[in-house]
N, C-alpha and C positions, 0 to 999 in steps of 0.2 A: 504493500500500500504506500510503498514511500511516495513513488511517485506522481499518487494522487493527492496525500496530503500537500506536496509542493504545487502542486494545481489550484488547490483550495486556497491558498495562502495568499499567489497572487490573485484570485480574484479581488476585485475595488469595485466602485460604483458613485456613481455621482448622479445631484437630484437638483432641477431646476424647477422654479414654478414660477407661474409669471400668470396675470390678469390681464383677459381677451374684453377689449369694451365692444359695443356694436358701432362704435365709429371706427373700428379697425385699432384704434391706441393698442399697444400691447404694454405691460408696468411685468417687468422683473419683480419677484417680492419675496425669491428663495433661491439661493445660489451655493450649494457645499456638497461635502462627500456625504454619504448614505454610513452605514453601516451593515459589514456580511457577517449575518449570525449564525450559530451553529446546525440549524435547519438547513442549511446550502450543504456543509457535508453531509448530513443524515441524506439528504437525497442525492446527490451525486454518488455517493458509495452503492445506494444501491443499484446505481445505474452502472458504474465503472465495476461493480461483484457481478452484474447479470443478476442481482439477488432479491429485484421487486418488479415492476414492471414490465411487461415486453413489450409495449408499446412506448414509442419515443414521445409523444403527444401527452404524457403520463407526468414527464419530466419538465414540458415548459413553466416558464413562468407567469402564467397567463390570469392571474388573480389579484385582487387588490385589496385591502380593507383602510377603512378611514377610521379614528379615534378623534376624543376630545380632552385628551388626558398625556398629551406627554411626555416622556420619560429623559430627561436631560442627562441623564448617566448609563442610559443603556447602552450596555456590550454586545459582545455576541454570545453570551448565555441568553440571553432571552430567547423564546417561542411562544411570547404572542404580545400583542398592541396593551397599553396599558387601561384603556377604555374605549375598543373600537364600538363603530356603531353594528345596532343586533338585530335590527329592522329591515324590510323593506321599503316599508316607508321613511325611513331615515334616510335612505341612499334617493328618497324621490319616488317609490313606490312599485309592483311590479310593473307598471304598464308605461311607467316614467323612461326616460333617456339610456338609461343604465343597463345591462345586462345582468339580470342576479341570478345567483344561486345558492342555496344551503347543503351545506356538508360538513363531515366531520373535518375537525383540528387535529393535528395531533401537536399536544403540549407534552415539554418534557417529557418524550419519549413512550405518553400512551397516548390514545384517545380518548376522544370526550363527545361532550354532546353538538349541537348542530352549530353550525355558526354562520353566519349570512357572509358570504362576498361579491364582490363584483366583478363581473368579467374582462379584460382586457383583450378587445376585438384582435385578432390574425393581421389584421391590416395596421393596426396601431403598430403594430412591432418590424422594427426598421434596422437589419445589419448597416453598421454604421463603416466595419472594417473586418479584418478577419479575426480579432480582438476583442470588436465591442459591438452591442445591440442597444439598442433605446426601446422605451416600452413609453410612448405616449398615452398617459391618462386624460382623458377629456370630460369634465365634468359642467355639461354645458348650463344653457342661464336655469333651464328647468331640475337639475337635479343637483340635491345634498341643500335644499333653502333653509335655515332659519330650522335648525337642529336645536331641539328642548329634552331636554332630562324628562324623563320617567316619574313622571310626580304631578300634582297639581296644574291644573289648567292657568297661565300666563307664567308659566317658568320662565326663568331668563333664556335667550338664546344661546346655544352655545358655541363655541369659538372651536374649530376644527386646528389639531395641531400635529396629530401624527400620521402617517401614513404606510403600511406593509406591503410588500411581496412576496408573495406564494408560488409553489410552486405546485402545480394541480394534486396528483397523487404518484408518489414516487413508489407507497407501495403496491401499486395494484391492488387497492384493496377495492371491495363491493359491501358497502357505499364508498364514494372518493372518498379518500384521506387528505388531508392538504398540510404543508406544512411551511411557517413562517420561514423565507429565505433573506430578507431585506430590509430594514427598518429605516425608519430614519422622522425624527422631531421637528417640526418648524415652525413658524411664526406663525400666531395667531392670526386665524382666519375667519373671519364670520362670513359665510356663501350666504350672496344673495339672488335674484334674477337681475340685478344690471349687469353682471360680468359672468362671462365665461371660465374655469379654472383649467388653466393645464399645467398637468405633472408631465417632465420627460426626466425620463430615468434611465439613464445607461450604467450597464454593468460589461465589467471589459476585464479578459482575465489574460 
């Protein structure tokens, strides 16, 4: 396994966000490296052992989840968002902009119960080199609006600050399994319908 551990290692990744107005303005308002958590090797191993999946499509990174919680000290022990959202209707609802789906986590090396994410279209994901690919998140004016806590009706809005990368199911399992590969915290955001949010995220090894 040496070899793959050195693979692992250099993986990096870098997370841009920036605000889409409808006059075209585009505003930068997140620009740094990401973090590669230890989910990236749990599934890569299983891919480089032949020991989960047979299907390549099992391995992409094709998922995303949004939090409102966080984590300024996260490593790469973590596997999972420190308060993503658990809803369909949080992401904008099913019939909203977004692609969603529920499926199992696997946290810390079990499983658990269902957890909502979002899809990351085939078309969003762009080889940038033979190195690196970008995963365009597009979260347009109609979806992720004016996010409220779980509790009494006129909760404060809540401000969107973290955002993950998954990677579908590494282990072949039925139902998917997914497990966090990417993290990364950023400046508070409150999504509204004036602007559009794009995340591009390249991960380059």
């Amino acid at each position: 396994m040496g070899n793959f551990n050195d693979y692992y290692r250099n993986i990096t990744g870098h997370l841009q966000i920036a605000k889409q107005f409808p006059s075209g303005e585009e505003e930068i308002i997140f620009d740094d490296h990401n973090v590669i958590v230890s989910g990236m090797s749990v599934g890569l191993s299983y891919l480089f052992t032949a020991s989960g999946s047979d299907s390549i499509v099992d391995y992409q990174l094709s998922r995303f989840q949004l939090g409102v919680s966080g984590n300024d000290t996260a490593g790469s022990g973590i596997y999972q968002m420190s308060a993503n959202l658990s809803s369909f209707n949080e992401y904008g609802g099913a019939a909203g902009p977004l692609r969603l789906v529920s499926s199992i986590q696997i946290k810390n090396g079990n499983t658990t119960t269902m957890e909502v994410f979002a899809q990351i279209p085939h078309s969003h994901v762009t080889r940038i080199n033979d190195t690196s690919v970008r995963y365009t998140i597009i979260l347009d004016r109609d979806a992720v609006n004016n996010v409220r806590p779980v509790g009494p009706a006129g909760s404060a809005t809540l401000a969107l600050n973290e955002i993950g990368l998954f990677m579908k199911n590494p282990r072949g399992g039925l139902p998917t399994q997914t497990i966090l590969v990417a993290y990364r915290k950023f400046s508070d955001i409150i999504k509204t319908s004036d602007f559009t949010l794009v995340f591009r995220w390249t991960i380059n090894w």
